[in-house]
mmCIF file of the N, C-alpha and C atoms, coordinates in Angstrom:
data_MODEL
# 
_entry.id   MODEL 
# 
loop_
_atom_site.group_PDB 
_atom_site.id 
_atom_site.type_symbol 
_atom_site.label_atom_id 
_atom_site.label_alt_id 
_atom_site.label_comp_id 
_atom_site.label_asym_id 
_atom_site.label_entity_id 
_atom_site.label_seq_id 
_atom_site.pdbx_PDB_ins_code 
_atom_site.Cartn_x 
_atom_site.Cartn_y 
_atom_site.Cartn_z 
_atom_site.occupancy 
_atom_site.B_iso_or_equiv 
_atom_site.pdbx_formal_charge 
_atom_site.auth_seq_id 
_atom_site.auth_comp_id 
_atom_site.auth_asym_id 
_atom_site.auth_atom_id 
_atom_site.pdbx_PDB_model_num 
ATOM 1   N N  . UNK A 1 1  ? -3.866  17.404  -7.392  1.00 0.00 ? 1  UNK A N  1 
ATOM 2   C CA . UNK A 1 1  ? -4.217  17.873  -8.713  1.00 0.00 ? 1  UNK A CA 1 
ATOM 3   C C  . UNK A 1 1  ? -5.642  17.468  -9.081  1.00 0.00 ? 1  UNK A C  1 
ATOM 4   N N  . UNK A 1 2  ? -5.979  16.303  -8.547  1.00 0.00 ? 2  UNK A N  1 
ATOM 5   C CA . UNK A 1 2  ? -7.238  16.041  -8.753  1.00 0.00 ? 2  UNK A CA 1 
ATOM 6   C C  . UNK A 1 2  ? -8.142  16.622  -8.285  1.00 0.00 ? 2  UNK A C  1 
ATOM 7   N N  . UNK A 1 3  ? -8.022  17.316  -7.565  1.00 0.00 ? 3  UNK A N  1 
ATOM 8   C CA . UNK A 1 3  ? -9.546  18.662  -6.585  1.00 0.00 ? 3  UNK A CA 1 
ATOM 9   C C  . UNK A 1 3  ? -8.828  19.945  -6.389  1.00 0.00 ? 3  UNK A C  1 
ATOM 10  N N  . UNK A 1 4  ? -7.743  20.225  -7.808  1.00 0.00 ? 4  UNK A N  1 
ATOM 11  C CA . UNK A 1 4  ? -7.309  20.963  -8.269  1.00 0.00 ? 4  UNK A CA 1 
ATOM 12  C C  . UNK A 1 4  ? -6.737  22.100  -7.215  1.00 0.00 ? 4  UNK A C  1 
ATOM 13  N N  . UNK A 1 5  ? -5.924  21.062  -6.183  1.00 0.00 ? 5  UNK A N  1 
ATOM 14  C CA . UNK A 1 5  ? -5.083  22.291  -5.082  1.00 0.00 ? 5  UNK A CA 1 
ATOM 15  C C  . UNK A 1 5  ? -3.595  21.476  -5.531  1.00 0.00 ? 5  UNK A C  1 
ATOM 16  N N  . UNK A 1 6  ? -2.956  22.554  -5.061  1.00 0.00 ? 6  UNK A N  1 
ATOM 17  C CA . UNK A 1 6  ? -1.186  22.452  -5.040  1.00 0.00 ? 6  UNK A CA 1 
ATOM 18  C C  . UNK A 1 6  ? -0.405  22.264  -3.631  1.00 0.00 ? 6  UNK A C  1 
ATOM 19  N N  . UNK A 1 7  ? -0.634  20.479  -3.759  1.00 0.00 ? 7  UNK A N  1 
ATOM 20  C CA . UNK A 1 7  ? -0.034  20.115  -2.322  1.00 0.00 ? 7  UNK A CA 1 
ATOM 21  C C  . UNK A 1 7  ? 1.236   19.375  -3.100  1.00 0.00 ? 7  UNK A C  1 
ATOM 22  N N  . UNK A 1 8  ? 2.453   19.104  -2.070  1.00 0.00 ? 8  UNK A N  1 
ATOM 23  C CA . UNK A 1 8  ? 3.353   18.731  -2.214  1.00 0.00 ? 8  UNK A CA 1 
ATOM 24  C C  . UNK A 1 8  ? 3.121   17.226  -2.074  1.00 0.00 ? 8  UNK A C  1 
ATOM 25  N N  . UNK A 1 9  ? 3.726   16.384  -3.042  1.00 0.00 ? 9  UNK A N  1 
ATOM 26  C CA . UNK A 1 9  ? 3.772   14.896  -2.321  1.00 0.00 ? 9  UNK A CA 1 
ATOM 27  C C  . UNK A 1 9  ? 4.380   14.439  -0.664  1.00 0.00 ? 9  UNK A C  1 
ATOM 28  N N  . UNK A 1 10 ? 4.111   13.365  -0.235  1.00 0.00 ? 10 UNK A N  1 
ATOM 29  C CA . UNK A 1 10 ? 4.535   12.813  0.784   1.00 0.00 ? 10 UNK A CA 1 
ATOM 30  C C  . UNK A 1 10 ? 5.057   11.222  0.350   1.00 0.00 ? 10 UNK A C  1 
ATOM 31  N N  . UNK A 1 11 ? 4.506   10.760  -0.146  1.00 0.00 ? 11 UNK A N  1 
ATOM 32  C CA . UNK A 1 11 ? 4.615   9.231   -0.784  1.00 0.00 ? 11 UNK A CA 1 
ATOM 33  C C  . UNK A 1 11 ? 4.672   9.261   -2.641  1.00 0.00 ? 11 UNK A C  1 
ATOM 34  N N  . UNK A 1 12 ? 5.055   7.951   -2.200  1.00 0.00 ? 12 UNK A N  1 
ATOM 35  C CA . UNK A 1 12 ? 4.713   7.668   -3.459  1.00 0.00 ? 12 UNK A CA 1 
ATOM 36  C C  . UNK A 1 12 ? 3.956   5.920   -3.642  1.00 0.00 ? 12 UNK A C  1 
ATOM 37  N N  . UNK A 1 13 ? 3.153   5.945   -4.824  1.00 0.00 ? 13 UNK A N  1 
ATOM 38  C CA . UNK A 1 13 ? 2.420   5.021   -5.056  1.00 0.00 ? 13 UNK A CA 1 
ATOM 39  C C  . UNK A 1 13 ? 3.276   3.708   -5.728  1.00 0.00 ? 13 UNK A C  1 
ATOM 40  N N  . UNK A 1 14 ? 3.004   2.307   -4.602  1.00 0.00 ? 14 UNK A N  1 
ATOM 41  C CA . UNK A 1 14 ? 3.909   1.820   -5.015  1.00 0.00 ? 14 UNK A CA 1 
ATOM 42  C C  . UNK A 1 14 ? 4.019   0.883   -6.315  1.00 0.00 ? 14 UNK A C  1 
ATOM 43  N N  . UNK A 1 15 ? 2.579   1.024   -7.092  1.00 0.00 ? 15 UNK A N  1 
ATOM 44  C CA . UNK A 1 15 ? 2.068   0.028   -8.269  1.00 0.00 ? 15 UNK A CA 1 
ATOM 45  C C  . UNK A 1 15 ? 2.629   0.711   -8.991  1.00 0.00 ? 15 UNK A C  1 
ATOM 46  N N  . UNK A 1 16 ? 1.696   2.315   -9.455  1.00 0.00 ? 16 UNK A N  1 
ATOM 47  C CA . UNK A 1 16 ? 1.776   3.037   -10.420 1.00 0.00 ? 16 UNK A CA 1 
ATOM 48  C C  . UNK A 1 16 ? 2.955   3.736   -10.259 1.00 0.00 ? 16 UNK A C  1 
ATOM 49  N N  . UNK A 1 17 ? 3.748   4.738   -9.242  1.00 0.00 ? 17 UNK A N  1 
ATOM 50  C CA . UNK A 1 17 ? 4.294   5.443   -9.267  1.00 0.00 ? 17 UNK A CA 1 
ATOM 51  C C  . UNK A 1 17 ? 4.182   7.337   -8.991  1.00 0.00 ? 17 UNK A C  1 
ATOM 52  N N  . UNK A 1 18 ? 2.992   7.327   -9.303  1.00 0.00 ? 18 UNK A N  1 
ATOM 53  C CA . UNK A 1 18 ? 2.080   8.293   -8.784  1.00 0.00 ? 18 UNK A CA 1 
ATOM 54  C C  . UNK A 1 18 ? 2.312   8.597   -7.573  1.00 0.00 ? 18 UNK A C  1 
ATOM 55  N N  . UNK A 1 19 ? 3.121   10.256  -7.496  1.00 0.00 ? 19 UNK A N  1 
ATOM 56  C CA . UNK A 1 19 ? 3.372   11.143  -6.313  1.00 0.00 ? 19 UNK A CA 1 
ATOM 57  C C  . UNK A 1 19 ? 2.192   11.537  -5.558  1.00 0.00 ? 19 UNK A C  1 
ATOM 58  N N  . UNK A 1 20 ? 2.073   11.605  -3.865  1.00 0.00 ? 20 UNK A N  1 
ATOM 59  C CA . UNK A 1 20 ? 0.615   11.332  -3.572  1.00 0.00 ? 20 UNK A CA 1 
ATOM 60  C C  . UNK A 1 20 ? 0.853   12.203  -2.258  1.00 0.00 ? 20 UNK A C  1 
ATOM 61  N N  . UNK A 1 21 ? -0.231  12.521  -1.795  1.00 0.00 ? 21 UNK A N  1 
ATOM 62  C CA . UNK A 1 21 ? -0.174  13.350  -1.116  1.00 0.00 ? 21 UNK A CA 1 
ATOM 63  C C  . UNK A 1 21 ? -1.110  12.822  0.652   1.00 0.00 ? 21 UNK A C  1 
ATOM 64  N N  . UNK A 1 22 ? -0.612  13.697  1.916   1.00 0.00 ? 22 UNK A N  1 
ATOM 65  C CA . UNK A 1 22 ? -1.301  12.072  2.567   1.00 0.00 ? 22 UNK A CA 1 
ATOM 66  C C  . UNK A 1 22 ? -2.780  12.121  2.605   1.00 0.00 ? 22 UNK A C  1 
ATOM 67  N N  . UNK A 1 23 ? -3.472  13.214  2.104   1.00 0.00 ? 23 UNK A N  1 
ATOM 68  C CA . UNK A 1 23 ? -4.709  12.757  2.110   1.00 0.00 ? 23 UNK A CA 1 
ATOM 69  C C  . UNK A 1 23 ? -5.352  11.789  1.100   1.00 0.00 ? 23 UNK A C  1 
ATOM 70  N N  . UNK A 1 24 ? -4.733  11.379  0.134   1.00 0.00 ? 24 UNK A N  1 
ATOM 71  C CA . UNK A 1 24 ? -4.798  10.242  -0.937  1.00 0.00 ? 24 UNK A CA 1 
ATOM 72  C C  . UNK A 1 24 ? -4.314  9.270   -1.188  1.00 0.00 ? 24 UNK A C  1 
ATOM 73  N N  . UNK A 1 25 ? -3.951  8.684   0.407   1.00 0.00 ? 25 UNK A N  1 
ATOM 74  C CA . UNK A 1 25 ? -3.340  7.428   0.196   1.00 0.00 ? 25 UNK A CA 1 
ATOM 75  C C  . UNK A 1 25 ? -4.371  5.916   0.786   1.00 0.00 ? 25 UNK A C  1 
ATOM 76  N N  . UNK A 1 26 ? -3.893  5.024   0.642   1.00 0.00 ? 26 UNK A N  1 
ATOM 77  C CA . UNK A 1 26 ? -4.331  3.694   1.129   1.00 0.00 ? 26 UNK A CA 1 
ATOM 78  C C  . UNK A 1 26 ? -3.468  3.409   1.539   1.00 0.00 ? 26 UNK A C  1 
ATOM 79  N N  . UNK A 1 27 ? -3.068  2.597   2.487   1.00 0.00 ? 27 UNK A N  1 
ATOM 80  C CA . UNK A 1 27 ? -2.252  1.816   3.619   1.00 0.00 ? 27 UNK A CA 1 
ATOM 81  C C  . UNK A 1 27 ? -2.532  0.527   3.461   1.00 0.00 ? 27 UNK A C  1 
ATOM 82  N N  . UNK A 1 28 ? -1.164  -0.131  3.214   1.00 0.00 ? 28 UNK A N  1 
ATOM 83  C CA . UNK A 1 28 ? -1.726  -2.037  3.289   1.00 0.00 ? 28 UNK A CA 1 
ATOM 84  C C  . UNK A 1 28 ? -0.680  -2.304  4.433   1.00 0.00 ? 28 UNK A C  1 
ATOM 85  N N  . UNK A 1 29 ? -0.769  -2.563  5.597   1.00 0.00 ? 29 UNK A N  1 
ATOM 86  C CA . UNK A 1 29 ? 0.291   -3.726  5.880   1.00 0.00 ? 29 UNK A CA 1 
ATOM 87  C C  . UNK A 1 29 ? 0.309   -5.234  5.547   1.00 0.00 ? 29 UNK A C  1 
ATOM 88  N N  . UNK A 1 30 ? 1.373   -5.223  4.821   1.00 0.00 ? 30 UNK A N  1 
ATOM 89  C CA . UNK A 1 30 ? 1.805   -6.832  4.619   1.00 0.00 ? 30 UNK A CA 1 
ATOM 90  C C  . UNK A 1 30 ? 1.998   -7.453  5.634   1.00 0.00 ? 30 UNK A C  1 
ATOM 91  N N  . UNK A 1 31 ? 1.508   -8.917  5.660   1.00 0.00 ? 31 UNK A N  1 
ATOM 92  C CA . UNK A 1 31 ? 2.084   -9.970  7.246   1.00 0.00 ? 31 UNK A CA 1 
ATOM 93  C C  . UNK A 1 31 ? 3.389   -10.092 6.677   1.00 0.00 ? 31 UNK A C  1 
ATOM 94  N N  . UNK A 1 32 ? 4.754   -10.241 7.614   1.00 0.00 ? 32 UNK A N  1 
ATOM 95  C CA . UNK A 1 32 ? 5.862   -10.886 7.460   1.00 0.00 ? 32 UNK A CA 1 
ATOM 96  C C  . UNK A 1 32 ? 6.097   -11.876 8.198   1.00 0.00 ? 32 UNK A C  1 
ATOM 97  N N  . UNK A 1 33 ? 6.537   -13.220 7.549   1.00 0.00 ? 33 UNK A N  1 
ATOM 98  C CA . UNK A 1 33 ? 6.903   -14.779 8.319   1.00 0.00 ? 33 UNK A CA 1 
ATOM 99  C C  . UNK A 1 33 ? 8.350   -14.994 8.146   1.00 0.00 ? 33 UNK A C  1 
ATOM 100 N N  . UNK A 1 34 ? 9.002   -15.472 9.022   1.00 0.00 ? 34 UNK A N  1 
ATOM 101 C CA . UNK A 1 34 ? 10.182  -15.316 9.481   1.00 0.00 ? 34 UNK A CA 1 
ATOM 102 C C  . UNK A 1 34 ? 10.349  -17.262 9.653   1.00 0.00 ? 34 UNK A C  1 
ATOM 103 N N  . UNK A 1 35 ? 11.323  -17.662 9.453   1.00 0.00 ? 35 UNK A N  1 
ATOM 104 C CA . UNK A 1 35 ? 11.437  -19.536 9.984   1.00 0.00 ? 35 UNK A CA 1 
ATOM 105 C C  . UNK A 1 35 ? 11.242  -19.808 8.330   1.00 0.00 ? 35 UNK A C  1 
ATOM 106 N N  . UNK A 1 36 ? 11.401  -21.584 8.551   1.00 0.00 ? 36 UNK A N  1 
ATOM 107 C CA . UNK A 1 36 ? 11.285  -22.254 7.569   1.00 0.00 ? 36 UNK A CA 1 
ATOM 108 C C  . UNK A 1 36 ? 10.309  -23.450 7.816   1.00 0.00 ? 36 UNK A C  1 
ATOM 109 N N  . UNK A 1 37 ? 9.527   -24.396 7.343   1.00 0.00 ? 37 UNK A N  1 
ATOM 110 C CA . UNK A 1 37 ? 8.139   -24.926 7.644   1.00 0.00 ? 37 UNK A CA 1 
ATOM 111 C C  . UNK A 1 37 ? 9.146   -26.413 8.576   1.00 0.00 ? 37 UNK A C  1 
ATOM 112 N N  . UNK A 1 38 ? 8.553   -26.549 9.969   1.00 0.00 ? 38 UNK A N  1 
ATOM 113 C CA . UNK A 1 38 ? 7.525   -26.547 9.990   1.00 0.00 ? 38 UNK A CA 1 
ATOM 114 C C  . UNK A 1 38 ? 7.556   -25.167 11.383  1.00 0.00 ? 38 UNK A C  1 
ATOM 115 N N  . UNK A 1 39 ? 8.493   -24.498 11.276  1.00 0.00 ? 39 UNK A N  1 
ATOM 116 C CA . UNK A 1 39 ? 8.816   -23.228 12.481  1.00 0.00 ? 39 UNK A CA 1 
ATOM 117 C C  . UNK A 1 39 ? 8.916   -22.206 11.534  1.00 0.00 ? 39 UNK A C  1 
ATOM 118 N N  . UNK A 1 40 ? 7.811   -21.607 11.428  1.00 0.00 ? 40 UNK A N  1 
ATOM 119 C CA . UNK A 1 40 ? 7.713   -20.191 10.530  1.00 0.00 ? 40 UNK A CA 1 
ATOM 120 C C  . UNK A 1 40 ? 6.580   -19.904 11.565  1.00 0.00 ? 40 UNK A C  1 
ATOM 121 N N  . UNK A 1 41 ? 6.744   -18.366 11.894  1.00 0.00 ? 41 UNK A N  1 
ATOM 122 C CA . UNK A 1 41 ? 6.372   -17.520 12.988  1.00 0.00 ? 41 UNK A CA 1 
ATOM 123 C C  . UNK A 1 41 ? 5.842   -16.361 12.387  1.00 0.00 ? 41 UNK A C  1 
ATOM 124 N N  . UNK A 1 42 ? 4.786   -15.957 12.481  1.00 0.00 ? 42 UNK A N  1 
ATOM 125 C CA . UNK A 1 42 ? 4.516   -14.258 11.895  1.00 0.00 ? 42 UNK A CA 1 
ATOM 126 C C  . UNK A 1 42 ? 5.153   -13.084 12.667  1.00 0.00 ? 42 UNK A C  1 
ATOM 127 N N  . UNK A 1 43 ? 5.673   -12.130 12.368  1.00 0.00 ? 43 UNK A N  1 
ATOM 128 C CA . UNK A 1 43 ? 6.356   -11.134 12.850  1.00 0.00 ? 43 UNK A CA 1 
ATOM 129 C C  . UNK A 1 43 ? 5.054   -10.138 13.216  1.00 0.00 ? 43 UNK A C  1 
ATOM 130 N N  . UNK A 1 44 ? 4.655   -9.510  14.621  1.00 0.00 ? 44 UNK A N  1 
ATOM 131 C CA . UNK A 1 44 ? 3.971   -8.775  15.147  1.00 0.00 ? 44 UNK A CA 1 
ATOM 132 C C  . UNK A 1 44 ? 3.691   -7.677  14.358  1.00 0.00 ? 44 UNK A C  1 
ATOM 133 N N  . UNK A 1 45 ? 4.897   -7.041  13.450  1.00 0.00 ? 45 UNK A N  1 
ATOM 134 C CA . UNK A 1 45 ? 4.182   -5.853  12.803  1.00 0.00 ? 45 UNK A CA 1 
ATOM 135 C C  . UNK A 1 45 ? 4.737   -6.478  11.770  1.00 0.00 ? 45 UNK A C  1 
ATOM 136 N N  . UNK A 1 46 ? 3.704   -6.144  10.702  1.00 0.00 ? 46 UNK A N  1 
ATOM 137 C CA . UNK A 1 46 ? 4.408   -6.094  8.832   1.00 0.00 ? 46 UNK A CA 1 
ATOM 138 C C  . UNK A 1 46 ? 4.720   -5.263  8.025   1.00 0.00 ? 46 UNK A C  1 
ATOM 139 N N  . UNK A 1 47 ? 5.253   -4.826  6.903   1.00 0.00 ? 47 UNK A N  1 
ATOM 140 C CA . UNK A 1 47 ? 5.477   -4.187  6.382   1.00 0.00 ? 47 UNK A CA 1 
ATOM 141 C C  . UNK A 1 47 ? 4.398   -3.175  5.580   1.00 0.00 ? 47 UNK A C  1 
ATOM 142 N N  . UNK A 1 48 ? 4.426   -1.922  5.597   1.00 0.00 ? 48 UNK A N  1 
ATOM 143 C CA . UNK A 1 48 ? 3.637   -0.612  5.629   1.00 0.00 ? 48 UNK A CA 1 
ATOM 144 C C  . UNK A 1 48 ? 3.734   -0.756  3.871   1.00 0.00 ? 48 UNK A C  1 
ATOM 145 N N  . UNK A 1 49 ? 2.893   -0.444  3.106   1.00 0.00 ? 49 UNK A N  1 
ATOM 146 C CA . UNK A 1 49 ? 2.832   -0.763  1.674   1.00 0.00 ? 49 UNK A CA 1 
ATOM 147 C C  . UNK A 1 49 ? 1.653   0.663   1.167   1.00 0.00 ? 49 UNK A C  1 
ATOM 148 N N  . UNK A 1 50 ? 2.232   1.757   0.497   1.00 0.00 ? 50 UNK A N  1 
ATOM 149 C CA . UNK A 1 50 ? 1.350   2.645   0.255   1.00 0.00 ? 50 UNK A CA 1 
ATOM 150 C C  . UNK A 1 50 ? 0.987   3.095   -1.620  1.00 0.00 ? 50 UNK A C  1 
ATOM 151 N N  . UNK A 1 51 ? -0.359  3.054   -1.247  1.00 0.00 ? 51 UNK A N  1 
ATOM 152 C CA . UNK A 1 51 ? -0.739  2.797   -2.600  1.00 0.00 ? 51 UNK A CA 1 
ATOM 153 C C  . UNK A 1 51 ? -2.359  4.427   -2.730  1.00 0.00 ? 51 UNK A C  1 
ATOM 154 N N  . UNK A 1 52 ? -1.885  4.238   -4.093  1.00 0.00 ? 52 UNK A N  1 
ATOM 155 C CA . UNK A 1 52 ? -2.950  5.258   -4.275  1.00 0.00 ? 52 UNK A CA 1 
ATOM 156 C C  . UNK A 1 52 ? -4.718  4.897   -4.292  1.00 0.00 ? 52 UNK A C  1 
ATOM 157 N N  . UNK A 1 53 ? -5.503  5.574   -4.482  1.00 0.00 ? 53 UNK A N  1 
ATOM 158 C CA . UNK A 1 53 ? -6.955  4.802   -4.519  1.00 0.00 ? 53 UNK A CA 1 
ATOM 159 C C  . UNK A 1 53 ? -7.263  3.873   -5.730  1.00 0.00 ? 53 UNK A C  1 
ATOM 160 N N  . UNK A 1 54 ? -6.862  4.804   -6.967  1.00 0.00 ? 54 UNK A N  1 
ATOM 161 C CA . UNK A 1 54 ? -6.698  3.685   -7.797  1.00 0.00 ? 54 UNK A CA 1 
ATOM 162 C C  . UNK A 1 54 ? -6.552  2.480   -7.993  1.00 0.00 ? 54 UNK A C  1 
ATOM 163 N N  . UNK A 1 55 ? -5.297  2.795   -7.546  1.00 0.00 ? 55 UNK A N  1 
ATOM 164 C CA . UNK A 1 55 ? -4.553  1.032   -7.911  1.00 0.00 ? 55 UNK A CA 1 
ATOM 165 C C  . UNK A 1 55 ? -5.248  -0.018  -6.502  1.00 0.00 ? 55 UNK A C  1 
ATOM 166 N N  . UNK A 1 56 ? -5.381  0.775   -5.546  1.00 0.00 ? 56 UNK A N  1 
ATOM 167 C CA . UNK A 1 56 ? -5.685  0.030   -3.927  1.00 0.00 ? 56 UNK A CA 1 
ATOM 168 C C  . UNK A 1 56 ? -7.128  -0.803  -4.630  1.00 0.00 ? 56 UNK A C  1 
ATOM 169 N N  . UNK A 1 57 ? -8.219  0.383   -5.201  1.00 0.00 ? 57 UNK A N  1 
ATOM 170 C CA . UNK A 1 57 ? -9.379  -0.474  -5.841  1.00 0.00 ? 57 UNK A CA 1 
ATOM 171 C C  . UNK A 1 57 ? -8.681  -1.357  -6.744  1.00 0.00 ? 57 UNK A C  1 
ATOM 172 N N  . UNK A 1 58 ? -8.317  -1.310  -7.584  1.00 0.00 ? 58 UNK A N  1 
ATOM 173 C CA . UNK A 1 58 ? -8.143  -2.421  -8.632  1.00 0.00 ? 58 UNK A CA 1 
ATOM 174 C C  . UNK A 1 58 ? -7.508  -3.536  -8.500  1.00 0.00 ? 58 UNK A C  1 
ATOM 175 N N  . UNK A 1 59 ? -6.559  -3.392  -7.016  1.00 0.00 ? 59 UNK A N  1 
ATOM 176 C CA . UNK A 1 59 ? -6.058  -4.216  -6.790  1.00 0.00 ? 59 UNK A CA 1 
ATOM 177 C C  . UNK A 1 59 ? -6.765  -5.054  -5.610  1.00 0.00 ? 59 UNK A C  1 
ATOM 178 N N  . UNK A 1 60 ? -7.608  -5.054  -4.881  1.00 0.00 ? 60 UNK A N  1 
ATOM 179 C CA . UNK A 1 60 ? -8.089  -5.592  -3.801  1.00 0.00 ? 60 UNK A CA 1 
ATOM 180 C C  . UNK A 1 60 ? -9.422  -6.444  -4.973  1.00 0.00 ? 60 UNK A C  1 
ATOM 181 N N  . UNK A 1 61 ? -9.825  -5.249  -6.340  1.00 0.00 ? 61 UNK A N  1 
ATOM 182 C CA . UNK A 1 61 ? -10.828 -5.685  -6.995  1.00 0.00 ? 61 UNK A CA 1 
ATOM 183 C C  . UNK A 1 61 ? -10.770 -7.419  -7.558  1.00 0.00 ? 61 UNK A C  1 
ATOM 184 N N  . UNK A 1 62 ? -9.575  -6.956  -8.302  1.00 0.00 ? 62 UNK A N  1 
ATOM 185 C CA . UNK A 1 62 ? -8.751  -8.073  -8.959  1.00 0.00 ? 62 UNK A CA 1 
ATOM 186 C C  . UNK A 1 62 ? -8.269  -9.283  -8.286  1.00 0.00 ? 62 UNK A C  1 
ATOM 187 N N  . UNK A 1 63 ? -7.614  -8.796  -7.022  1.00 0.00 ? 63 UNK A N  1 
ATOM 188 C CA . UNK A 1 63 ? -7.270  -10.327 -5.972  1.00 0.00 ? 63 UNK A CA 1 
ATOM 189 C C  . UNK A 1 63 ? -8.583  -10.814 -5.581  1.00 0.00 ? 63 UNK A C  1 
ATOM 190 N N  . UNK A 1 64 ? -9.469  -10.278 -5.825  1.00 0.00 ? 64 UNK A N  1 
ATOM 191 C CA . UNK A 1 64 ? -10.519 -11.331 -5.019  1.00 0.00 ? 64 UNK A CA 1 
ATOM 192 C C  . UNK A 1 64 ? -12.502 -11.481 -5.312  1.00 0.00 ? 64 UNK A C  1 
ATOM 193 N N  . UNK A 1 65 ? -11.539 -11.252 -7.075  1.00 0.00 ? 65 UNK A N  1 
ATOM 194 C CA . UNK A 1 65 ? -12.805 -11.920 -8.019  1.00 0.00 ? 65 UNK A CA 1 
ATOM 195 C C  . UNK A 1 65 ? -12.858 -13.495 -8.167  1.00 0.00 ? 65 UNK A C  1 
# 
């Protein structure tokens, strides 16, 4: 809607909620740790976290002022 074509969503944005389409997404993988201290292990892949540009800026803005 924003460069005013009629694509179907694929995702959705997981801050706002905002239906998104895949050329407008951001991708975070999260690390996942598995154990309890002092045997906590990172898991090889993490969890896939999809967010719109928006929120991806404001949020990368915000964590690390």
């Amino acid at each position: 809607m924003e460069e005013e074509n009629d694509t179907e969503a694929t995702c959705v944005c997981i801050v706002c909620g905002k239906g998104l389409c895949t050329s407008h997404i951001k991708e975070l993988e999260l690390p996942v740790s598995v154990g309890q201290p002092p045997n906590v292990k990172r898991l090889p892949k993490g969890l896939p976290r999809i967010m719109c540009h928006y929120c991806f800026d404001q949020t990368i803005e915000d964590g690390f002022d």
